[in-house]
MARLUM-410752 format. One line per field, with one value per residue: x, y, z of N, C-alpha, C in turn; residue number from 1; residue in three letters. Coordinates in steps of 0.1 Angstrom, whole numbers, always signed. Layout:
N
n_px = [X:...] $
n_py = [Y:...] $
n_pz = [Z:...] $
ca_px = [X:...] $
ca_py = [Y:...] $
ca_pz = [Z:...] $
c_px = [X:...] $
c_py = [Y:...] $
c_pz = [Z:...] $
mido = [NUM:...] $
seza = [ALA:...] $
END
This chain:
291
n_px = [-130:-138:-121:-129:-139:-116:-102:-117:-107:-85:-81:-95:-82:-59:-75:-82:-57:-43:-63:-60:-31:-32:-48:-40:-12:-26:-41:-23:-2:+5:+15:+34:+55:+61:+90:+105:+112:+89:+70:+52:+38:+14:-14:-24:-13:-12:-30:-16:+10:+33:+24:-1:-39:-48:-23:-12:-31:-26:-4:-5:-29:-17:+6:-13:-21:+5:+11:-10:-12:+13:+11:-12:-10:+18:+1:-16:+1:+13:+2:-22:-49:-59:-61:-82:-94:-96:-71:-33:-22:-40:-41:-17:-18:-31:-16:+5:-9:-15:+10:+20:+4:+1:+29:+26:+13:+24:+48:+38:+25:+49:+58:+78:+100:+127:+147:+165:+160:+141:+138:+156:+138:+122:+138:+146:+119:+117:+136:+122:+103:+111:+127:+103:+90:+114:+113:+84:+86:+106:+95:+72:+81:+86:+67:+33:+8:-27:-36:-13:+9:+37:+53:+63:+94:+85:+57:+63:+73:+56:+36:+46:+51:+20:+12:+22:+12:-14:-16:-11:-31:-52:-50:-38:-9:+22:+51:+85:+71:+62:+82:+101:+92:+95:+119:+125:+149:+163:+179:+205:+219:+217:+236:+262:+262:+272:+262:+260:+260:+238:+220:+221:+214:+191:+179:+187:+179:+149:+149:+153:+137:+115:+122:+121:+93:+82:+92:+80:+53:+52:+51:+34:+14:+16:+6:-20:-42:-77:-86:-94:-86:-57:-52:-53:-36:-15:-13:-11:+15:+32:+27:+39:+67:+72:+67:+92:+111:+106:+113:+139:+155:+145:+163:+179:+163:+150:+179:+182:+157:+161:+181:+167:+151:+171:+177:+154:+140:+154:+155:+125:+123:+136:+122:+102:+102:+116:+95:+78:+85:+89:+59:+52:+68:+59:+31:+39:+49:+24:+9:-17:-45:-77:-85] $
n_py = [+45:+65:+88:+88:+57:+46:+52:+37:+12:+7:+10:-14:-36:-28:-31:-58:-70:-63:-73:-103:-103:-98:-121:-140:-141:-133:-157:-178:-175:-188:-213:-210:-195:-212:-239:-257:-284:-289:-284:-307:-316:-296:-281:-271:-284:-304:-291:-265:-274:-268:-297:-292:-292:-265:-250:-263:-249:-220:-225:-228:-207:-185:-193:-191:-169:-149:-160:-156:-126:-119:-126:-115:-90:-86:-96:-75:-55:-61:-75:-57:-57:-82:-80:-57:-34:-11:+12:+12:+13:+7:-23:-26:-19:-40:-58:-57:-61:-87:-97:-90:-103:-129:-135:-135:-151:-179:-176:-180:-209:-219:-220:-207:-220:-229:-243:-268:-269:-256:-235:-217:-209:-194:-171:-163:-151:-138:-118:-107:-93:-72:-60:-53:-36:-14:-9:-2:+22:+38:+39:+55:+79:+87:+109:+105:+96:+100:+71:+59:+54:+64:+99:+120:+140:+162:+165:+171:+189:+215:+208:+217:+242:+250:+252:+269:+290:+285:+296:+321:+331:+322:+323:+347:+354:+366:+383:+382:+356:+340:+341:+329:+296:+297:+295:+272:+245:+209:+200:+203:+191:+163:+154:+145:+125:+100:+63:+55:+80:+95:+77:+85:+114:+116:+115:+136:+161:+152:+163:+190:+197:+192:+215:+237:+238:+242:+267:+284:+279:+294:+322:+321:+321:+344:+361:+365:+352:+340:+310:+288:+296:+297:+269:+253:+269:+260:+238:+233:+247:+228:+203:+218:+218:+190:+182:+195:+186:+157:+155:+164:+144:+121:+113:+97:+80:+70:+48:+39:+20:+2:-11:-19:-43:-62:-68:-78:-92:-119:-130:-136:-155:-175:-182:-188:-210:-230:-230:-245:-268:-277:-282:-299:-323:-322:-332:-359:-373:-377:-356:-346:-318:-304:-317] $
n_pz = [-68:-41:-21:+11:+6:-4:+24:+40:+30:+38:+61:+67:+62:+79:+105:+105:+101:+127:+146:+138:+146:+175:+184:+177:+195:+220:+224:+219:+236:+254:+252:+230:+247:+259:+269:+240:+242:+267:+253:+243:+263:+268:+268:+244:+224:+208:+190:+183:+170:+146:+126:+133:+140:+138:+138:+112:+95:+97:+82:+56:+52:+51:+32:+11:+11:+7:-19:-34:-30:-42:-69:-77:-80:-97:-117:-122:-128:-147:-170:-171:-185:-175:-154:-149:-132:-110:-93:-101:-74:-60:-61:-51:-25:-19:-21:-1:+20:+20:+18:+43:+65:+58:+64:+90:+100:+92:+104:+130:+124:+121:+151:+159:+159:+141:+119:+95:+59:+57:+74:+55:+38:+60:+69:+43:+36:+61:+51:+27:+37:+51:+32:+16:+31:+32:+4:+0:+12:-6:-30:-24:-27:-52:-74:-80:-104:-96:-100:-96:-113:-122:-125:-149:-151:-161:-153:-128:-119:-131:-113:-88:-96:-99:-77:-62:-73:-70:-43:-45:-62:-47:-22:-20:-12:-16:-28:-4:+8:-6:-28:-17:-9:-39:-45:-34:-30:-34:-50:-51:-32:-38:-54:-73:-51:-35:-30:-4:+12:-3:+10:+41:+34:+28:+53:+62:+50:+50:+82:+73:+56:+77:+94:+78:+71:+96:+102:+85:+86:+113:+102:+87:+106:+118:+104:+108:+97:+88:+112:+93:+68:+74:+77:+54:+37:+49:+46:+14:+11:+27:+14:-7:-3:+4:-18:-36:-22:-30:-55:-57:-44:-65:-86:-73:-54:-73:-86:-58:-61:-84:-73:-51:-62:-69:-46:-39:-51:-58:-25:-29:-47:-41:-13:-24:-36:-20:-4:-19:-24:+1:+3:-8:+4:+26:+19:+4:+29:+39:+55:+65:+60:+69:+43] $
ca_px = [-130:-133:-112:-136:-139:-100:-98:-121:-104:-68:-86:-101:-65:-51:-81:-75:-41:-42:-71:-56:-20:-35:-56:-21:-9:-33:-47:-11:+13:+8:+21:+43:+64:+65:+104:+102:+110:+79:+57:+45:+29:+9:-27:-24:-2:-21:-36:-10:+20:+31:+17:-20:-50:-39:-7:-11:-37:-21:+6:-17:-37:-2:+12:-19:-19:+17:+9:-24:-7:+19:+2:-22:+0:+24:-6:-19:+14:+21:-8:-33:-60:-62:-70:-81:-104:-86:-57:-22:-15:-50:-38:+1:-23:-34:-6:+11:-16:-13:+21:+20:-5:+7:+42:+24:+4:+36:+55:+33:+26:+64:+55:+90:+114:+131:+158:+166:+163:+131:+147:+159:+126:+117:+144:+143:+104:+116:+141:+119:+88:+119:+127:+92:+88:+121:+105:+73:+93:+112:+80:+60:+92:+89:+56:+27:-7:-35:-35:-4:+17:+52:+50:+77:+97:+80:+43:+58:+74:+43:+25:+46:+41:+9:+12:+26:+4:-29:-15:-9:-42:-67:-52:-34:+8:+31:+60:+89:+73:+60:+98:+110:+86:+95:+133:+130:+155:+172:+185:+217:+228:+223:+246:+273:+270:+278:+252:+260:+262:+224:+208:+223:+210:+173:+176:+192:+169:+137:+147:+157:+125:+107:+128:+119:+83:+79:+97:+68:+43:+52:+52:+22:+11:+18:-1:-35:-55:-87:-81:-96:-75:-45:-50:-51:-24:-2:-18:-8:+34:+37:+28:+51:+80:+74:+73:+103:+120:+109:+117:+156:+161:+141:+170:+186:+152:+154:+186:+179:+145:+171:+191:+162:+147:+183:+178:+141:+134:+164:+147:+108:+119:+139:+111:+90:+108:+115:+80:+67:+94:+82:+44:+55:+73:+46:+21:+43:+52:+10:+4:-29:-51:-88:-88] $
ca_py = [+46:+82:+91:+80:+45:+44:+53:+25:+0:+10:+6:-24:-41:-24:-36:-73:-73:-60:-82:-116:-111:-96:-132:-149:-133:-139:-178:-191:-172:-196:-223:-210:-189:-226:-244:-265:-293:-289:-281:-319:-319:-288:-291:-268:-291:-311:-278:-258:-280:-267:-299:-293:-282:-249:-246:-267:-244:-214:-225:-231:-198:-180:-196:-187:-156:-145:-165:-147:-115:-116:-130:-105:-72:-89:-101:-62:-45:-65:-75:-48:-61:-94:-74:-39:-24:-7:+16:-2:+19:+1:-37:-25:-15:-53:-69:-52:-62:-104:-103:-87:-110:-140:-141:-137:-166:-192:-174:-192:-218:-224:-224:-207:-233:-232:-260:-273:-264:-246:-217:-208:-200:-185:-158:-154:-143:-123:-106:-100:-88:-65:-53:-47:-21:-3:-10:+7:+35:+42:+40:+68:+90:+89:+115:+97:+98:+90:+57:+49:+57:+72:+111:+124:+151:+176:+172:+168:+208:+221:+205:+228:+254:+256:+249:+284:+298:+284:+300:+339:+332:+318:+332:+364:+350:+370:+391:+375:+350:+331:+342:+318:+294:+295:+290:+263:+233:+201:+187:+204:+183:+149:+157:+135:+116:+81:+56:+60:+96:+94:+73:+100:+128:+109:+117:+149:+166:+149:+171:+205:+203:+201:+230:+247:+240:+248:+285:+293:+280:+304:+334:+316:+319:+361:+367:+367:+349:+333:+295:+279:+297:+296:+259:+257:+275:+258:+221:+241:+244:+213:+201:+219:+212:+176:+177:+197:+173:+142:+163:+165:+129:+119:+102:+92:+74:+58:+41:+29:+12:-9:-17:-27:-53:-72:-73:-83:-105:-131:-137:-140:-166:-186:-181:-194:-225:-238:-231:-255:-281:-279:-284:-312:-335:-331:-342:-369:-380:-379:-348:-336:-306:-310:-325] $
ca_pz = [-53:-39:-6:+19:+1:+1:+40:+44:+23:+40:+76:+70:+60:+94:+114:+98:+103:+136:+153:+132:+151:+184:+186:+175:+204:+231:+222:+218:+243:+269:+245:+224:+255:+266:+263:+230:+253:+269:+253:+242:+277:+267:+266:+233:+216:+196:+175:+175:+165:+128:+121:+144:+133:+140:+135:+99:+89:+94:+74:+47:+48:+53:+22:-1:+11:+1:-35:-40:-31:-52:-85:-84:-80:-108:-131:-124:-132:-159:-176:-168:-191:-174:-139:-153:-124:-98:-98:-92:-60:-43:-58:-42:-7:-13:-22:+10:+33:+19:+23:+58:+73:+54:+68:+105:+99:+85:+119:+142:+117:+122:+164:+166:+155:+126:+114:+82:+48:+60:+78:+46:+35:+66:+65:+30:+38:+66:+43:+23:+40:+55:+19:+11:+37:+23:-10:+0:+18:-20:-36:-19:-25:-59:-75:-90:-105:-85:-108:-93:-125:-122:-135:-158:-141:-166:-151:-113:-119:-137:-101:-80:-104:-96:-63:-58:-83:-60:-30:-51:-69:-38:-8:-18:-7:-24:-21:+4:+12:-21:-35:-5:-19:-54:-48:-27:-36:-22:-59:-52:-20:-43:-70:-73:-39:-36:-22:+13:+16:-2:+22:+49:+24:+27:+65:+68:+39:+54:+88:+67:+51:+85:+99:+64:+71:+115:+102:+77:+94:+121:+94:+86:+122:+117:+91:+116:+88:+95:+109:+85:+57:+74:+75:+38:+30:+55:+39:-1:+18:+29:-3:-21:+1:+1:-37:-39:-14:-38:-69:-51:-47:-75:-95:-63:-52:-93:-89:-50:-65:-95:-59:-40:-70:-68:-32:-27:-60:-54:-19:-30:-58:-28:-6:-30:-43:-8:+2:-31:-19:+16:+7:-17:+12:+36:+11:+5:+43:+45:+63:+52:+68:+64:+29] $
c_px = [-126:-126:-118:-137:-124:-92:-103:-114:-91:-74:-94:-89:-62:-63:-81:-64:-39:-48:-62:-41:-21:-41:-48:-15:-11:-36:-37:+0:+15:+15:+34:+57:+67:+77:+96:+106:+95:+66:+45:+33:+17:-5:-31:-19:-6:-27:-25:+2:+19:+26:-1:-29:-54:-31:-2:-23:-36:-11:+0:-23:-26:+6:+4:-20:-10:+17:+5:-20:+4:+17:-4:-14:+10:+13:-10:-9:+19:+15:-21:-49:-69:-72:-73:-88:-94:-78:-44:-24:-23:-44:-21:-4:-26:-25:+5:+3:-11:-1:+26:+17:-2:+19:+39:+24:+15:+42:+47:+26:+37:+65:+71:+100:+114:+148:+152:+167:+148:+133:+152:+151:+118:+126:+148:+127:+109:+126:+132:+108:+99:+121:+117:+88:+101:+118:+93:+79:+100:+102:+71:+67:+92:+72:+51:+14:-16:-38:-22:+10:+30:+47:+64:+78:+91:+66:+42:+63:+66:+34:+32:+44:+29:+7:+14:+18:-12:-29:-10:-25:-55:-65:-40:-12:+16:+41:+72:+85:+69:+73:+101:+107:+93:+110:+137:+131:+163:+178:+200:+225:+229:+232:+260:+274:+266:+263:+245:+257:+246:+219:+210:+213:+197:+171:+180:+184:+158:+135:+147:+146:+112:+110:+118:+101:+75:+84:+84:+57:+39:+48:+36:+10:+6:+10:-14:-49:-62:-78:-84:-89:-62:-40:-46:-42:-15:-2:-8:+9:+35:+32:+37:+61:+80:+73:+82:+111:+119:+114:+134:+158:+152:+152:+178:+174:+155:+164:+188:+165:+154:+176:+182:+157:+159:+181:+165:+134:+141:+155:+135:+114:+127:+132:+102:+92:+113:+102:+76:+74:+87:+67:+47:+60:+64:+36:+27:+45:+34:+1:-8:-41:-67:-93:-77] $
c_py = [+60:+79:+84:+68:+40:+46:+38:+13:-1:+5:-8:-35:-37:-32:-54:-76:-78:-74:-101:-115:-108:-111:-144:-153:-142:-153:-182:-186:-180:-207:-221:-200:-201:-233:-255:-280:-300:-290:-292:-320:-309:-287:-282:-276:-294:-302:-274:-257:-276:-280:-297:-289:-268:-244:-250:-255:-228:-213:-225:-219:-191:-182:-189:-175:-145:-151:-155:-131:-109:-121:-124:-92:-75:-88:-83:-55:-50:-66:-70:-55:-76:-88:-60:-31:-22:+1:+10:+1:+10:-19:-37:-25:-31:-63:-69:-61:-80:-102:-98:-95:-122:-142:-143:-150:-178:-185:-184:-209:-225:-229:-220:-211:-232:-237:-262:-262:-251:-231:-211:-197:-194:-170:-154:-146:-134:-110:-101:-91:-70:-56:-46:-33:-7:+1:+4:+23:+44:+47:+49:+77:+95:+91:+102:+99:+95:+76:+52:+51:+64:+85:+113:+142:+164:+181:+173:+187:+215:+215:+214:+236:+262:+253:+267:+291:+299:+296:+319:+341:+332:+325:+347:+363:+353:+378:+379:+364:+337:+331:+328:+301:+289:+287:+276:+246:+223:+191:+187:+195:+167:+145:+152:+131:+106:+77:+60:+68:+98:+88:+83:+114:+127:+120:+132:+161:+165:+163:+185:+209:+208:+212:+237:+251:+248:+263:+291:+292:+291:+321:+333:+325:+336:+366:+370:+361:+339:+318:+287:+283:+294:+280:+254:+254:+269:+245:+222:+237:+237:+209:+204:+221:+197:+175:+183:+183:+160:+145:+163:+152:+122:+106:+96:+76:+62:+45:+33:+18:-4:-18:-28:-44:-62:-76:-84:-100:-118:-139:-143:-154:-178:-192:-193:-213:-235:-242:-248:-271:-286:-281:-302:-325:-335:-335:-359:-378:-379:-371:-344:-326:-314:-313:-339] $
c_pz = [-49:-23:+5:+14:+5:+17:+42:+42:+33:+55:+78:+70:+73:+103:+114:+106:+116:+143:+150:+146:+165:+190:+190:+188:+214:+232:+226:+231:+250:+263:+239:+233:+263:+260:+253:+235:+259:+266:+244:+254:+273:+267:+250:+218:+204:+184:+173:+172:+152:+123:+126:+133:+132:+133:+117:+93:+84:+88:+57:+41:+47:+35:+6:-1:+4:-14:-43:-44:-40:-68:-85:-90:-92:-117:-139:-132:-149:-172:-174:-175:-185:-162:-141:-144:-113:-99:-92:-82:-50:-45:-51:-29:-7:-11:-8:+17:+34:+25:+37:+68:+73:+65:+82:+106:+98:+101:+128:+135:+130:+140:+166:+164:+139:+125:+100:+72:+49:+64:+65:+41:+42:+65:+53:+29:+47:+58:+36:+22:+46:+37:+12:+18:+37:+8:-10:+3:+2:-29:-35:-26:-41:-69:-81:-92:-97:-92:-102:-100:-124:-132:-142:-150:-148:-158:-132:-111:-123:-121:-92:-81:-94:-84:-56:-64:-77:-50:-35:-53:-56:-28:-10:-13:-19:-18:-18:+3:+3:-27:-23:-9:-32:-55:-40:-33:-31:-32:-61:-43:-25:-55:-68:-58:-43:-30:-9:+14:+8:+6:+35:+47:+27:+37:+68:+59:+45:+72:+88:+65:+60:+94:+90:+72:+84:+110:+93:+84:+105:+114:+95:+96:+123:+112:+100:+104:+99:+98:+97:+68:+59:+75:+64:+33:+37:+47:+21:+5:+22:+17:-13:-14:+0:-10:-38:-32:-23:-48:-65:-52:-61:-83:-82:-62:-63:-89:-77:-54:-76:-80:-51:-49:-71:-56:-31:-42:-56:-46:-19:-33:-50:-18:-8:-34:-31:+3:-5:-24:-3:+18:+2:-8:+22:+31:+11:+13:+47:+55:+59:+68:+72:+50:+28] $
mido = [1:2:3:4:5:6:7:8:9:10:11:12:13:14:15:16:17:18:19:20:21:22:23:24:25:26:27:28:29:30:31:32:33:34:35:36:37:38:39:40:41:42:43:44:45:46:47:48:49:50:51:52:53:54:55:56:57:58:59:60:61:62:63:64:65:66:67:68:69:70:71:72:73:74:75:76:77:78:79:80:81:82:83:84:85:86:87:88:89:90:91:92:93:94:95:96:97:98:99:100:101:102:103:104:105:106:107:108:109:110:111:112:113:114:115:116:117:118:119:120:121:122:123:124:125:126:127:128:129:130:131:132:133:134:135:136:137:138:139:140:141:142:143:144:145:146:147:148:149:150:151:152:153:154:155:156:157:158:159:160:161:162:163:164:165:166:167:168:169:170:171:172:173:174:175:176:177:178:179:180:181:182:183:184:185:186:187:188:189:190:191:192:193:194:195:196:197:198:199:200:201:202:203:204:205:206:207:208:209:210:211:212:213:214:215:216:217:218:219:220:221:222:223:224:225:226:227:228:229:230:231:232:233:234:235:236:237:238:239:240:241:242:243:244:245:246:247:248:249:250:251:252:253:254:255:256:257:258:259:260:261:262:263:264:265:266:267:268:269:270:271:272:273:274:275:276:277:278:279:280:281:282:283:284:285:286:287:288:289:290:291] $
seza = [UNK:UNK:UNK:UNK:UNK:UNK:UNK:UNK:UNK:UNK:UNK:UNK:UNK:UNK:UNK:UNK:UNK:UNK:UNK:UNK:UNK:UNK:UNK:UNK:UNK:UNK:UNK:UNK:UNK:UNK:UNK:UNK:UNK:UNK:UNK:UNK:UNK:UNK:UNK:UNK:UNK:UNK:UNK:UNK:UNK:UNK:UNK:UNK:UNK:UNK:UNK:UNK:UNK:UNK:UNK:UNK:UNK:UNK:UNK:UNK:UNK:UNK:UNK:UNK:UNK:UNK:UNK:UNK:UNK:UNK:UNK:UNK:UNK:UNK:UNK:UNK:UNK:UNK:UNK:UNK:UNK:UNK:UNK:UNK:UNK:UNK:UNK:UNK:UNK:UNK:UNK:UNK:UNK:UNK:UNK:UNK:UNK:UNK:UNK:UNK:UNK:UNK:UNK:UNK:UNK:UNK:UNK:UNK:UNK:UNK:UNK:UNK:UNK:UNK:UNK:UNK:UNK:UNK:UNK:UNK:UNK:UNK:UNK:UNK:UNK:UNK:UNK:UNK:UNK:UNK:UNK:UNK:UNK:UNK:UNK:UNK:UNK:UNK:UNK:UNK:UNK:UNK:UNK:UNK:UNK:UNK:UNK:UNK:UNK:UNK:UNK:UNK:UNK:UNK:UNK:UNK:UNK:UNK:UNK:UNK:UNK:UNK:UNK:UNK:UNK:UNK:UNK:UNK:UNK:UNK:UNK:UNK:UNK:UNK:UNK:UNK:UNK:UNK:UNK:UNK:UNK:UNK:UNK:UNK:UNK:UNK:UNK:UNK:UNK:UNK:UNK:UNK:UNK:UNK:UNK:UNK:UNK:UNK:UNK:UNK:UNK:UNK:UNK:UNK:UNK:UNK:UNK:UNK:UNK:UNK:UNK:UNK:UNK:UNK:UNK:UNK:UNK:UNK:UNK:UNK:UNK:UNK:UNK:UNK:UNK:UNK:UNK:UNK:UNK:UNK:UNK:UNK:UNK:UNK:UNK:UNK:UNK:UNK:UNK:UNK:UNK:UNK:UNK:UNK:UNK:UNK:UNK:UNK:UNK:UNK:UNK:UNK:UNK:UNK:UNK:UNK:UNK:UNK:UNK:UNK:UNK:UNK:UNK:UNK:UNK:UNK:UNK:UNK:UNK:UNK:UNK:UNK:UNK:UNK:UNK:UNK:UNK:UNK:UNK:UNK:UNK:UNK:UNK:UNK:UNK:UNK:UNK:UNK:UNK:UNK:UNK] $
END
């Protein structure tokens, strides 16, 4: 899958997503901004009662969805051979998109109301659709192949390397301002802090580095190169500030990832186990869709 292929694929998930809860949206507001009291009179009722032909069906596509998505991206990660085409990063872009779309779908499933033992498994899904997106946020932060692959800190410093080495070699940056460049570091401010004081560090680093970058740019800016070089070269520095910046937290990143997997597995496999329970007793009490 070359670049354009992978825009496409990543836009077609957003345009999905989008259209699916925009529809959500519009069809149902009039119903479901209706008091739960009420809304028996409704002239929507009948569909889009979690049990309706609606409301049951989105619970349904909702549930396979977040299955599908997470049995794949496991089967992938784990047992490569079983699913070997692809690199992880695009079945992680899928497994994101299921479990994004999914949990919409079971929300208006749900029509709103949640009671019982069910709510468990609804806010154990929103925890952890909520954990996935600190998940993903951890995930970027930490270099990787275009396969996906975690690099070893030897081949992510040999990538800045030559990061500095492009910008001496193609466009002529030396002196000052490649030294500026070369020394630039943010692994000193995560050295012995605590938890807390790293997730702070995340935020106050992420704004250093765009100071760092608005001041070169401007040198940048000095220089009077053509635009389309000095685009470039500005595209080359941001690049290798943001890999210094992940190269700084690096092992910080590491030991919030151990943190986040305590947090976000617990919930799935709660998720999951009160979902199975909850298909199992409306089978039983006779609910059935179109089959």
């Amino acid at each position: 899958m070359n670049n354009t292929q992978h825009k496409i694929y990543i836009w077609s998930f957003i345009i999905v997503g989008l259209t699916v809860t925009v529809l959500l949206v519009v069809d149902g507001f009039s119903y479901y901004s209706t008091s739960i009291e009420n809304r028996f009179f409704h002239l929507n009722h009948n569909s889009l009662k979690p049990n309706g032909f609606i409301g049951h069906g989105l619970g349904i596509v909702g549930s396979l969805m977040m299955i599908l998505g997470v049995a794949s991206y496991m089967i992938r990660k784990r047992k490569p051979r079983l699913l070997g085409f692809g690199y992880l990063k695009h079945w992680l872009e899928f497994h994101i998109f299921l479990c994004s779309v999914g949990p919409i779908l079971i929300l208006y499933h749900t029509a709103f109301k949640f009671g019982g033992i069910v709510s468990v498994s609804f806010w154990s899904m929103a925890a952890v659709v909520l954990s996935g997106v600190i998940g993903r946020f951890i995930y970027v932060q930490i270099p990787r192949s275009i396969q996906g692959n975690e690099l070893e800190i030897e081949d992510i410093n040999t990538m800045s390397t030559n990061l500095t080495a492009k910008l001496k070699s193609d466009f002529g940056i030396n002196g000052v301002f490649s030294e500026r460049l070369e020394i630039i570091s943010f692994t000193d401010q995560y050295k012995n802090a605590s938890p807390g004081k790293s997730i702070i560090l995340v935020f106050k680093v992420y704004f250093q580095s765009l100071s760092l970058m608005r001041n070169i740019y401007n040198e940048i800016d000095n220089m009077n190169l053509v635009k389309r070089k000095a685009r470039k070269v500005k595209g080359l520095v941001k690049s290798k500030i943001v890999l210094q910046r992940r190269i700084g937290m690096l092992k910080t990143m590491h030991k919030f990832f151990k943190y986040w997997h305590i947090v976000h597995l617990p919930f799935a496999i709660i998720m999951f186990v009160i979902m199975f329970i909850h298909v199992i007793v409306t089978i039983i009490f006779g609910y059935k869709w179109i089959f």
